[in-house]
C-alpha positions, 0 to 999 in steps of 0.5 A: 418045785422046780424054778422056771430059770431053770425051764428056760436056759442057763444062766449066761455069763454077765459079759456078752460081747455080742451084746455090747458090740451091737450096743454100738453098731445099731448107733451106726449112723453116728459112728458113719458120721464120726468117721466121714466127719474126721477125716474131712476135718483131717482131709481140709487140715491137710488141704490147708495147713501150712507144711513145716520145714526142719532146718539144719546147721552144724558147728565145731567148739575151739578148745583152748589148746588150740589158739596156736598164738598162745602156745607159742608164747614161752609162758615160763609155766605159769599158762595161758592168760585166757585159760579159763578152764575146760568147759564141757559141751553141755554147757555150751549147749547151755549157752546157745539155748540162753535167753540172753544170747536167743534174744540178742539173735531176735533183736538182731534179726527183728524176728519180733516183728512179722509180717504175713500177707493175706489170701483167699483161704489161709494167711502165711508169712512173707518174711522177706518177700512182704512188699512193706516193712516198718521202721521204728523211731521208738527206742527198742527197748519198748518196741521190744515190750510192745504186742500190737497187730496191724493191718496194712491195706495197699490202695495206691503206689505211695498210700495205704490204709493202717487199721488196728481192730482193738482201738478202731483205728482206721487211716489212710497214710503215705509211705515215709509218713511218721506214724504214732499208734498204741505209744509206738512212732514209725514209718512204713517203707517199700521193700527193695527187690519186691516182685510185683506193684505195691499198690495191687499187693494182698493185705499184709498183717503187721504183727508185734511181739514181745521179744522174750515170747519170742525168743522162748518160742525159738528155745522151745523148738531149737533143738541142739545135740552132739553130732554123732561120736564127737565130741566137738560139734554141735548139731542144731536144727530148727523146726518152722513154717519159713525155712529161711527164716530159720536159717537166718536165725540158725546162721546169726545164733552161730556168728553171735555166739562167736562174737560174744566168746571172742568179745568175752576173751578180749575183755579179760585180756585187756583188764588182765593187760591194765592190771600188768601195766599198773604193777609194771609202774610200781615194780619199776619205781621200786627197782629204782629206789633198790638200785640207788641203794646199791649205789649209795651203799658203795660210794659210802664203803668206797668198794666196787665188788665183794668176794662171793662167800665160801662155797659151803655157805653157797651150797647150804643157802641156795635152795632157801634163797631159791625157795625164799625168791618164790614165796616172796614173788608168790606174796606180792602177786598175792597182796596186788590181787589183795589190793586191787580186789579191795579198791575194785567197783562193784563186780568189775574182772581180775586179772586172770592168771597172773603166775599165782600157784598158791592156794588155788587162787587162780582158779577162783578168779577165773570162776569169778571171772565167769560170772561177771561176764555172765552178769555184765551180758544179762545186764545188757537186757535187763535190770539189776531187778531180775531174779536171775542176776540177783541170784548171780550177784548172791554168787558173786558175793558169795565167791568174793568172800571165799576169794578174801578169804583165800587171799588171807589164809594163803598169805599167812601160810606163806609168811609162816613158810618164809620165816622158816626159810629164813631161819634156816638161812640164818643158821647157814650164814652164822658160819660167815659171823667172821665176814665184814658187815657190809658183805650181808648188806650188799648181799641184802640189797642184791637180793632185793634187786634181784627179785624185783627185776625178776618180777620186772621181767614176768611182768614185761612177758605177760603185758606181751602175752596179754597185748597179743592175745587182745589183738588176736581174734582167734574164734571159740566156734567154727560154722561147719555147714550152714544152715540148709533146709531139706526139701521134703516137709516135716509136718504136718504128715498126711496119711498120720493126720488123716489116720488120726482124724478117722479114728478120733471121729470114731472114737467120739460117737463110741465114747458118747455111747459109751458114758450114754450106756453107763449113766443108764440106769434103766433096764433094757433086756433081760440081762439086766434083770439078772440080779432079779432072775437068778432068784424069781421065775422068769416068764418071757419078754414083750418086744417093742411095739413097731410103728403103725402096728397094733397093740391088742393081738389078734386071732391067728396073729403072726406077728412077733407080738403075738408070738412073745404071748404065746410063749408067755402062755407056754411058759406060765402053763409050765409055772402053773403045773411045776406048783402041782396044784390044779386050780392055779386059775387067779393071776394077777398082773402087777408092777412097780409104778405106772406105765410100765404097761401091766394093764397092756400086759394082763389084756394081751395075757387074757386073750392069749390064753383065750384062743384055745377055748378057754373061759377067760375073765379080766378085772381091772383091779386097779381102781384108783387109774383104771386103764382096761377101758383103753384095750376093751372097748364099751364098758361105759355104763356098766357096774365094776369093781368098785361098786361090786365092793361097796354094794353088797347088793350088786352081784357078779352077773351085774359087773361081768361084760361078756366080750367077744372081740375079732371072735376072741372071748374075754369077759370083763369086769371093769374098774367101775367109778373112782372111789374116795378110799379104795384102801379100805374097799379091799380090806372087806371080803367082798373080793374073795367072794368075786373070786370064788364065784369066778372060779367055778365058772372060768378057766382064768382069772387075770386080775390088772391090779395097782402098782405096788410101790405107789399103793398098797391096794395089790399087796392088801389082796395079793394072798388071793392070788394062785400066781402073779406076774410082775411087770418090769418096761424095758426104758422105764424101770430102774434098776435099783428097783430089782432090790425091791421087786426080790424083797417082795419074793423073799417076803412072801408078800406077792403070792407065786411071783414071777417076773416079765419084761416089756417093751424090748427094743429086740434091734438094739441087743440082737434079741431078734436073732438070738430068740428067733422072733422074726422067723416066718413071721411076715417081716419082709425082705432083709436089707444089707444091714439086717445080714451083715448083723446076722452074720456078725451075731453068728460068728460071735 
């Protein structure tokens, strides 16, 4: 026996994109109304949006090689007091996108505290051309913590009323009086060279942030880079809705963050000139006492000169005393930054590069130098709490021991050295054994004399380099250009916003439709009953009734109804014939649950296969919710199923109703009354006795049975069926029923099964197109979309 699936058409592939395109297209009017609703909001965005400017300015970093007043100086090789070490471009990038240096900027400035001027549609900013300005007698540091929004209304020349809406505030003041609001104490003055009459000007919104906020928003949209291949000069460049106030704030970063390298400079060379000078007065007062000494040791021996030793002897010790003089100056420049280090307060500068080559002890001093300034700036803003100086003064710890450290390992190296010298020199002057005593004294204190006028006279050099260098104010940046701003608009872009906002009104109808379409578990149409069909004998779908249109066909009907019937009755002929059996006349209309419009179906059925002549009967089987009443009309009074079944009295001519409504012949055989166990009603014979007698005198025999999921009275009688058809209602049967509906067949439990689909809404999944429903059927004129459609469903 051949399946009636495979009557019908191959089986079509699980996705047709036909299908899911008119998913969304019959949802036009939203997708219509998404599009035209974005790009309105796109359009009023762009109206009404205030246009965004980018600012530019450029800068060159100074290297240290080129401060020319320090190289002219004859350093004698020891290098240039401010050396402090080459740093890269990326960190001075670094330090340009600094909190501290963009908050000293902001304060600067009072960018914290803006002032916007309100119009009929938007509120902007009027920076420098608000007609007011508040001059704050509380100390920064809480004007700076503080978040308040004002409202100033003008009302004459010299009044105005101060609101502030979180506290209710509402008062009348005159410009110059001191006002005390929130904890904050202030004056409110007329702007110089304002254009226009203070007392007509529009409200002005007085906004108060905090400085911080302030300054991150500006580190988040300051953009700082290397400006083409040099690699020298910075490029910054500064995104905002008022483009001078972006160049005031692009200008003053460029001039504070000159002001503070320079400041930084000069004060590593003043507390490099005190450290000198200190050690000045103590080389001299040690050069003093040596010279005396000298004197002293003369007058006792009454000689005025002594012969200088052999030349051997000259030749032999030079290079040690040479070596000697070095390593001492070495030692006692070393044991000074020892001594100083030790008696210093908490994080205070070292001298910098004083002339000590031994064990990279300048270089630590410079990184602790560093890092000083670096803590002394935050200091300035903040508190010794903060987490980022508390990090910086772990470092410092940190490299103050390593420099001790350093100090003392290097110290002990160089005495270790000296001693070597010295024996070494010993050695030499044991051939002088013969010289005078008094020789190796005079020779002793000369040396003493001279490494401390030596030492007297570096020290002398440096307290020069350091006093010029102090004096002189050579920058560490050059402001390159200015900051300037380009003409045209960086943002908002028009033509992209309103892109953007028909696409996104677009896309918001079709992702509805689409989480619409996946959280549907109902079956639509006939594609979703595929996991059923590819197993049971698929019959034909029931389109959905239109409005205002009957829902009992009639005779010579044209409508699309009555057409998906008569294929109904086409393809349940071939059903019937495929099984080789003659006498297939029982069928039986059954479904699930309630309502998904079996009884609709088997009435339909009934009088389809009525129109050419044949005997036809209907049983409304479904005694427990009869509904045939509803399409056959009168059978109030008479005798039914029910009674049929309980009363073997009754006969089959008692119950039959002989109908012939619109001169279609359908007998019935009602329900008849509810009884109280119509379980146990179909378990007697009584029913294949009615059918047995039908049959001889009828064609067909429809049977309008009980939903088989709710009761068990359809499966208890379905073995006396030749066939029966399974009702599925497209929007009310779900999917996860289908398993069911297979087990039945599998089962065997329903005898013959096929299935229908009813109540498909054609105009959502194309089907009217596809199946060809509508042609010549009286559907009237097509309108502009019904062939715009047409044509999309025939080119796909």
């Amino acid at each position: 026996m051949e399946e009636l699936n495979e009557y019908t058409e191959k089986q079509e592939s699980k996705f047709d994109i036909k299908t899911e395109i008119n998913k969304y297209l019959i949802h036009w009017k939203w997708l219509v109304l998404g599009v035209l609703l974005g790009g309105t909001l796109a359009y009023l965005y762009n109206r009404y949006s205030i246009p965004k400017y980018k600012s530019e300015a450029s800068m060159m970093i100074v290297k240290e090689q080129e401060n020319s007043v320090m190289n002219a100086l004859p350093s004698g090789g020891g290098g240039s007091i401010l050396t402090m070490g080459q740093e890269n471009l990326g960190n001075q990038i670094e330090t340009l996108r600094s909190k501290q240096l963009v908050g000293t900027v902001v304060s600067e400035l009072n960018h914290n505290i803006s002032y916007y001027m309100e119009g009929n549609l938007i509120t902007v900013e009027a920076y420098r051309e608000s007609p007011l300005y508040l001059d704050f007698i509380t100390p920064d540091s809480i004007v700076h913590l503080a978040s308040e929004k004002f409202l100033v209304t003008p009302e004459t020349e010299t009044s105005f009323v101060l609101s502030e809406e979180n506290s209710g505030y509402s008062e009348v003041h005159e410009l110059g009086e001191t006002i005390t609001l929130d904890g904050l104490k202030f004056k409110v003055f007329p702007r110089k060279g304002f254009k226009g009459t203070f007392g007509e000007s529009h409200p002005i919104i007085v906004k108060i942030s905090p400085l911080r906020q302030v300054a991150n928003n500006y580190i988040s949209r300051l953009e700082i880079t290397k400006k083409g291949g040099a690699e020298d000069i910075l490029s910054l460049a500064l995104v905002g809705e008022n483009n001078r106030k972006s160049e005031d704030f692009l200008n003053a970063l460029m001039l504070q963050f000159n002001e503070e390298g320079v400041e930084n400079k000069r004060e590593v060379a003043e507390n490099t000139a005190s450290f000198i000078q200190e050690r000045l007065e103590i080389i001299s007062t040690e050069l003093d006492s040596v010279e005396g000494g000298m004197a002293e040791f003369k007058r006792k021996n009454e000689i005025m000169d002594v012969a200088s030793g052999a030349m051997e002897f000259q030749t032999i010790s030079s290079q040690a005393e040479q070596e000697i003089f070095k390593l001492e100056t070495q030692l006692v420049l070393i044991e000074s930054v020892e001594d100083m280090l030790n008696r210093q307060g908490d994080y205070e500068l070292l001298p910098a590069d004083v002339g000590i080559e031994e064990g990279g002890i300048s270089g630590l001093i410079n990184t602790y130098n560093t890092l000083v300034l670096e803590r002394n700036a935050y200091l300035s803003n903040s508190t010794e709490k903060n987490p980022f100086i508390q990090t910086l003064t772990a470092e410092l710890d940190s490299l103050k021991e390593n420099l001790q450290d350093n100090i003392e390992s290097t110290t002990q190296s160089i005495k270790i050295r000296l001693k070597e010298l010295n024996q070494r020199e010993r050695s030499a002057e044991g051939v002088f054994s013969t010289f005078p005593g008094m020789e190796r004294g005079i020779r002793s204190i000369e040396r003493q004399q001279q490494i401390k006028e030596q030492l007297y006279l570096f020290l002398l050099q440096r307290r020069e380099e350091a006093a010029i260098s102090s004096a002189a104010t050579v920058s560490v940046a050059r402001i390159i250009d200015p900051a300037f701003t380009n003409g045209s608009p960086v943002g908002p872009q028009p033509w992209m916003i309103l892109a953007g906002g028909i696409i996104i009104g677009f896309l918001i109808p079709v992702i509805v439709i689409f989480i619409k379409n996946m959280l549907d578990t109902k079956v639509h149409h006939k594609d979703d009953l595929q996991p059923l069909i590819k197993h049971v004998p698929f019959l034909g779908d029931i389109p959905q009734i239109e409005k205002g249109q009957n829902d009992v066909i009639q005779r010579n009907d044209r409508t699309v109804l009555a057409e998906s019937f008569r294929i109904l009755r086409t393809n349940l002929n071939y059903l019937l014939k495929g099984r080789g059996k003659t006498d297939n006349k029982i069928i039986f209309v059954t479904s699930t649950i309630k309502g998904e419009g079996k009884t609709f179906v088997a009435y339909n059925l009934a009088r389809t296969l009525a129109s050419p002549n044949k005997k036809v009967i209907i049983i409304g089987a479904d005694i427990r919710n009869p509904q045939l009443h509803r399409y056959a009309e009168g059978l109030g009074g008479f005798l039914g199923l029910s009674e049929f079944i309980h009363d073997e009295s009754v006969t089959v001519a008692d119950i039959i109703n002989v109908k012939k409504e619109d001169q279609i012949p359908v007998d019935v055989i009602s329900s008849g009354r509810i009884p109280p166990n119509p379980g146990e009603l179909f378990m007697n014979n009584r029913m294949q006795e009615l059918l047995n007698e039908l049959k001889i005198n009828y064609d067909y025999i429809i049977v309008d049975t009980a939903p088989t999921m709710l009761v068990t009275d359809t499966l208890l009688i379905s073995q006396l069926a030749d066939t029966t058809i399974y009702v599925t209602r497209a929007g009310i049967t779900e999917k996860g029923v289908l398993s069911y509906v297979r087990e039945l067949y599998e089962e065997e439990k329903l005898k013959g099964m096929a299935v229908v689909i009813n109540d498909v809404d054609y105009s959502k999944f194309g089907y009217a197109a596809k199946y060809g429903y509508t042609y010549g059927y009286g559907r009237g004129p097509k309108n502009s979309w019904q062939l715009i459609k047409e044509k999309i469903f025939r080119r796909s």
